[in-house]
N, C-alpha and C positions, 0 to 999 in steps of 0.2 A: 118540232119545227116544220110543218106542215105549209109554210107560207115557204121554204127554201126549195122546197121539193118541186113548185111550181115554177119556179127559176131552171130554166133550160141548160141543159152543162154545155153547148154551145156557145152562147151566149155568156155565161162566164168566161168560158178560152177566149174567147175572143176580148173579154173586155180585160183579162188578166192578162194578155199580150200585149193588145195597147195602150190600157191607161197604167197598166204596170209598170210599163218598158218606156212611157212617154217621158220628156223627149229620148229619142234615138240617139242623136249625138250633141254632147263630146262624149256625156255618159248617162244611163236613164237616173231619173230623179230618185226611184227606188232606191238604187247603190248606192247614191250620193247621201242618203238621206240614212241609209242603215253606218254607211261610212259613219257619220256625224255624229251616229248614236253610240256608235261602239267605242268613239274618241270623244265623247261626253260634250259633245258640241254641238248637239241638239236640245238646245233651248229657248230658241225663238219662238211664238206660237203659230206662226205661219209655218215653220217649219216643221211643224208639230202635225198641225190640221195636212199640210201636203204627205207624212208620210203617212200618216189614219189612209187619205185620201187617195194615194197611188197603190197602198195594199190591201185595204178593202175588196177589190175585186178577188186576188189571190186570197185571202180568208175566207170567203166565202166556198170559193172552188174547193179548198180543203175541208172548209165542212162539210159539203155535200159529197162530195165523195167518202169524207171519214162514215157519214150519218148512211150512205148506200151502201160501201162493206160491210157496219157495223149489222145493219136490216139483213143482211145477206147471211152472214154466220148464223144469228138467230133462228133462223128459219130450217 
């Protein structure tokens, strides 16, 4: 995954904090959107594409940090 590694961890936190967390109030769309999944009420496909789309950033950051420890033991 050589195209990740080019993706700044910077820039991840920061997009994982705000497009994660967006909107701020009453409550982020992330929570709302895992709420929905856990009570099987996420079936719409917009709501679908928003929680791909608010945790995207956050999976990412998890991989490259998994993919930078994992390079790290190896060595």
């Amino acid at each position: 995954m050589n195209w990740l590694n080019r993706i700044p961890f910077s820039l991840l936190i920061i997009l994982s904090l705000t497009l994660g967390l967006a909107p701020f109030t009453p409550m982020p769309h992330l929570v709302e959107k895992m709420q929905m999944l856990a009570a099987g009420a996420l079936v719409r496909p917009a709501d679908i594409l928003d929680l791909v789309m608010h945790s995207a950033p956050i999976v990412l950051l998890l991989m490259k940090i998994t993919l930078n420890l994992s390079s790290k033991v190896k060595q």
